[in-house]
C-alpha positions in Angstrom: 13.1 11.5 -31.1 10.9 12.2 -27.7 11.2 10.4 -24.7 7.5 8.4 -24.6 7.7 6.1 -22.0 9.4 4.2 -19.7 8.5 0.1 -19.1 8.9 -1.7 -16.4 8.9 -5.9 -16.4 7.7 -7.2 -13.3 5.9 -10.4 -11.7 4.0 -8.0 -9.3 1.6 -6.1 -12.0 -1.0 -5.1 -9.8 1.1 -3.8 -7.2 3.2 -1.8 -9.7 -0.2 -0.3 -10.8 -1.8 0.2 -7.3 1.9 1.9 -6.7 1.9 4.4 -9.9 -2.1 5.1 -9.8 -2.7 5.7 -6.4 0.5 6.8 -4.8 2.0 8.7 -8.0 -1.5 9.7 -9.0 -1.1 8.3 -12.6 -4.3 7.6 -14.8 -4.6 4.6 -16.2 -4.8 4.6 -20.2 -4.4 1.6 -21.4 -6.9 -1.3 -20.7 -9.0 1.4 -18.8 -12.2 -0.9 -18.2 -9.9 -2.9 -15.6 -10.6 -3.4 -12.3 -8.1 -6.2 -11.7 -4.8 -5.2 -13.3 -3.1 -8.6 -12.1 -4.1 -10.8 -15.1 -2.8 -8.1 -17.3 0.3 -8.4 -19.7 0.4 -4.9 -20.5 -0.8 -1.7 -18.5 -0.3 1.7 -19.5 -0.1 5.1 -17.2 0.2 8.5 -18.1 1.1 12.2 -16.4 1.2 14.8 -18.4 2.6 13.7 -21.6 5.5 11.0 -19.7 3.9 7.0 -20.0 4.8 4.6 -17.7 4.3 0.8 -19.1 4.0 -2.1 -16.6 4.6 -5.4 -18.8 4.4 -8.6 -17.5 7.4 -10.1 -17.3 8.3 -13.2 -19.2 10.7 -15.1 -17.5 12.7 -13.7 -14.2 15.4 -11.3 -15.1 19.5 -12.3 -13.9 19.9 -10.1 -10.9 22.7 -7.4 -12.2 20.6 -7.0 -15.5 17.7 -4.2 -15.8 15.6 -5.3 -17.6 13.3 -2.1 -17.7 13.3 -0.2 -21.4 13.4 3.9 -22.3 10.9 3.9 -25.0 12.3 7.1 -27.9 9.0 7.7 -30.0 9.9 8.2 -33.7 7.9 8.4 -36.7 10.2 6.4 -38.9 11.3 3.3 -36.9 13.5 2.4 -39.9 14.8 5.8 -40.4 15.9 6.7 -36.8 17.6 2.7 -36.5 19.7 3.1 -39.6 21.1 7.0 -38.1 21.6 5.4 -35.2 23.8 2.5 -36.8 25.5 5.5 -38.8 26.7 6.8 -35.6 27.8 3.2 -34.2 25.1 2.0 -31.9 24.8 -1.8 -32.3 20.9 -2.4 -33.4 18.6 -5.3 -32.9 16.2 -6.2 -35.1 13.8 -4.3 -36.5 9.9 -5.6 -35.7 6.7 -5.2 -37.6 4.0 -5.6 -36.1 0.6 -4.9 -38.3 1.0 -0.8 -38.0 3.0 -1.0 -34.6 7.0 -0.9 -35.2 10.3 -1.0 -32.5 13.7 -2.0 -32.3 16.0 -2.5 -29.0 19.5 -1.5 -28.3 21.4 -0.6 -25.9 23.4 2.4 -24.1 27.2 2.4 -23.3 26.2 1.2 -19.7 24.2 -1.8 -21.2 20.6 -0.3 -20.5 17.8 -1.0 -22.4 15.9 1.5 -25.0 14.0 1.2 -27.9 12.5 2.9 -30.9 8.9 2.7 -31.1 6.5 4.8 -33.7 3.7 4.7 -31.0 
């Protein structure tokens, strides 16, 4: 496992862009024909080899929780979920999507992070 990413769920997605390209100096990767990042769902940064993900969030997020996600890049999704149930960690479900694969769970604090093949 290598640390891939890390995703942020916000209402604000152009401002969380303008913040990480312009005052971080991040380059945009991912849609990179953008001008206006609001209407976006999903924007992806990059420095060095670290991504940052700004994902529009879905519904508003309780205060106390974080909703923000450490994405572990694996090349077995399956693979690295079932050692990690091997060693305790509670799993969530495992998703398929066309050649894209993840799975949440949680840390002993309750934050997020989640297996992802890409």
């Amino acid at each position: 496992m290598r640390i891939g990413r890390y995703i942020f769920f916000t209402n604000n997605v152009s401002g969380m862009v303008e913040f990480y390209r312009h005052t971080l100096g991040m380059k945009v990767v991912a849609p990179p024909e953008a001008m206006d990042y609001g209407p976006k769902d999903w924007v992806q940064l990059r420095s060095g080899s670290f991504e940052v993900g700004i994902h529009k969030a879905g519904k508003p997020g309780c205060p106390e929780r974080n909703r923000n996600k450490l994405v572990l890049l694996v090349n077995d999704v399956s693979a690295a979920r079932s050692r990690l149930i091997d060693c305790g960690v509670r799993m969530g479900k495992h998703h398929v999507a066309s050649e894209y694969e993840s799975c949440d769970f949680k840390d002993p604090d309750g934050n997020i992070l989640q297996l992802s093949n890409r």
